[in-house]
C-alpha positions in Angstrom: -8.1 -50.3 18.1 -9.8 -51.9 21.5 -13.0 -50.5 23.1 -11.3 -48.6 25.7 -9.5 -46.2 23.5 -13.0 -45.1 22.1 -14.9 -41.9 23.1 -18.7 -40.8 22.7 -18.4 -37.4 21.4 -21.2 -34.9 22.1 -22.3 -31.4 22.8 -23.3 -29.3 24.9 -23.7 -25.7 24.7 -21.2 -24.9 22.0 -18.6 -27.2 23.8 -17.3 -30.6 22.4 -17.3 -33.2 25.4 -16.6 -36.9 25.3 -16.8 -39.9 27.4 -15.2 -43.5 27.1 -16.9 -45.7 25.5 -16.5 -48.1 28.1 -18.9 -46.2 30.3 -22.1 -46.3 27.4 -24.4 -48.4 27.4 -26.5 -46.9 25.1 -27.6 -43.8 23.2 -31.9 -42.5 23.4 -33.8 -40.1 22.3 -34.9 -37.7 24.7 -38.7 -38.5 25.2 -40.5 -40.9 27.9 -38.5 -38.5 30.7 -41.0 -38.5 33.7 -40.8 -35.4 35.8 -39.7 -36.0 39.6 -40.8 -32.8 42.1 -38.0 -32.0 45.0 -35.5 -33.5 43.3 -32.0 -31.2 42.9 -32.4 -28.7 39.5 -29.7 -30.7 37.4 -32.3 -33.9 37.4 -34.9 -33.8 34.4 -36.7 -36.5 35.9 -36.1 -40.6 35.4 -37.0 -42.6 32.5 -37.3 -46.4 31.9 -34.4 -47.5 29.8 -34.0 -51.7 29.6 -36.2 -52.1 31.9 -34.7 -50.3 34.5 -35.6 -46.7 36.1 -32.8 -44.3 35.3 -32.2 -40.7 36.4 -31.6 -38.0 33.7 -28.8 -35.6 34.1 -29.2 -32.1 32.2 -25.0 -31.9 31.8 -26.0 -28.5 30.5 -27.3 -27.4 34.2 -24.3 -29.0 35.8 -21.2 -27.4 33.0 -23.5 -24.2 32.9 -26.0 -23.7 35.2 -28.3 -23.4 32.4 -31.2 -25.8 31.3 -30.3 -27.4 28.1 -32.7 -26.1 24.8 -35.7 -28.4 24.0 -34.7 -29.8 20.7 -35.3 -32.4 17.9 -31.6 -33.2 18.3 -30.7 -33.7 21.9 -30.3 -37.1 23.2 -29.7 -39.0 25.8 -26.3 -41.0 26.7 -27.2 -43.9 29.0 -24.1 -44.6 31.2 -22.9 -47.7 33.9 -20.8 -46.6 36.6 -19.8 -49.0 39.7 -22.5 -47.5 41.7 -25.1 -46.3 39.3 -26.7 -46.3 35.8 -28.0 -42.8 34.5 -28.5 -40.4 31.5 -27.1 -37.5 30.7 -28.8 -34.8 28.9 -26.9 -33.7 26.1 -27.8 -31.5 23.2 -25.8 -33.9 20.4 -24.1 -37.2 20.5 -21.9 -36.4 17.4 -19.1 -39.4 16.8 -17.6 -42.5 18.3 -13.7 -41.5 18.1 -10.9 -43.8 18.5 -8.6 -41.4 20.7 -4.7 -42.7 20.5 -3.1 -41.9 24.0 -0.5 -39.4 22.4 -3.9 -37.4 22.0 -4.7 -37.1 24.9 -3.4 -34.2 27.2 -3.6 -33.6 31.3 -5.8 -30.7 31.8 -4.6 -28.0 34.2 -7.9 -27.8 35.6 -8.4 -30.9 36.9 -7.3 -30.3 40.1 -9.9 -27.3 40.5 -12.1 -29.3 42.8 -15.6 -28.8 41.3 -14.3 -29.6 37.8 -11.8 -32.8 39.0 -14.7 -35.1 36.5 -12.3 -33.4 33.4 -10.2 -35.8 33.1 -7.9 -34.7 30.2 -8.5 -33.0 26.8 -8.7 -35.0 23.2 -6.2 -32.8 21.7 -6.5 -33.2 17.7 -5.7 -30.7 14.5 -8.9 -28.5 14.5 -10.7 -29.6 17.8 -10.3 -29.7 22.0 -12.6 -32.0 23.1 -13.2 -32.3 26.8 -12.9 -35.7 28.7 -15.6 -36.7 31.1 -15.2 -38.9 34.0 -19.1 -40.2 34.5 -17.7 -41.6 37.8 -16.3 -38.7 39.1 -18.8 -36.9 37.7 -21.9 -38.3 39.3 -20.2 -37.9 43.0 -20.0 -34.6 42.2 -23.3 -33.7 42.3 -25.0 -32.1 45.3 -27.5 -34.7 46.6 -26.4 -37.5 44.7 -26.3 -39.3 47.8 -30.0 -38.9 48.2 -30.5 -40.2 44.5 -28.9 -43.4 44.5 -30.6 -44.2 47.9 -33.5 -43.3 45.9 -33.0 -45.1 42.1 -31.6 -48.2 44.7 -35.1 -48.8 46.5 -36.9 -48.3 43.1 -35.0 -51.4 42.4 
């Protein structure tokens, strides 16, 4: 099965979440996360990752408006879109799942505005898992703008 038909399955909160592989870069541990004042409540702070200086993105804040747990298990899921390369915040990054396209199902929520980054839903046996957009995602965010402008003159 090719690359594209993979997913990074994680968690967070009690919800099952994944995101083409396509989109990964890499998976961290979450430690060496610098804190950033005046930035928008869903940034941790930035972290160097390959060299380069990388926002991290507590996905709990944005799905809950909650800060994500401190905890031995959370980790970090380093994603590439067109425009920019950041982390999200997740509490576990369970699986790599090859995801056949009968599996996958339109959700009716997608065209609710603030959650159009859902994508569809990995519909298997036992499990929903949610499908992430990081691209759609990231645009989403208030500020985000301001962000990039700033990770771009880090550069």
């Amino acid at each position: 099965m090719e690359d594209h038909n993979k997913a990074v399955v994680f968690q967070v909160a009690q919800g099952e979440y994944a995101i083409f592989i396509d989109y990964v870069i890499s998976i961290e541990k979450e430690d060496g996360i610098t804190e950033v004042p005046s930035l928008p409540s869903y940034i941790v702070g930035i972290k160097k990752v390959r060299n380069e200086l990388i926002p991290i993105i507590d996905l709990e804040q944005v799905l809950y408006n909650r800060s994500i747990n401190n905890e031995d298990q959370n980790k970090l899921i380093v994603l590439k879109t067109e425009e920019l390369t950041f982390a999200v915040l997740v509490r576990d990054a369970k699986e790599i799942l090859a995801v056949a396209e009968e599996n996958i199902k339109q959700v009716g929520l997608a065209a609710y505005q603030k959650t159009s980054y859902f994508t569809g839903v990995i519909n298997l046996d036992n499990r929903l898992i949610m499908l992430v957009d990081p691209s759609v995602l990231i645009d989403s965010l208030d500020g985000i703008k301001e962000i990039k402008e700033y990770m771009n003159n880090l550069v």
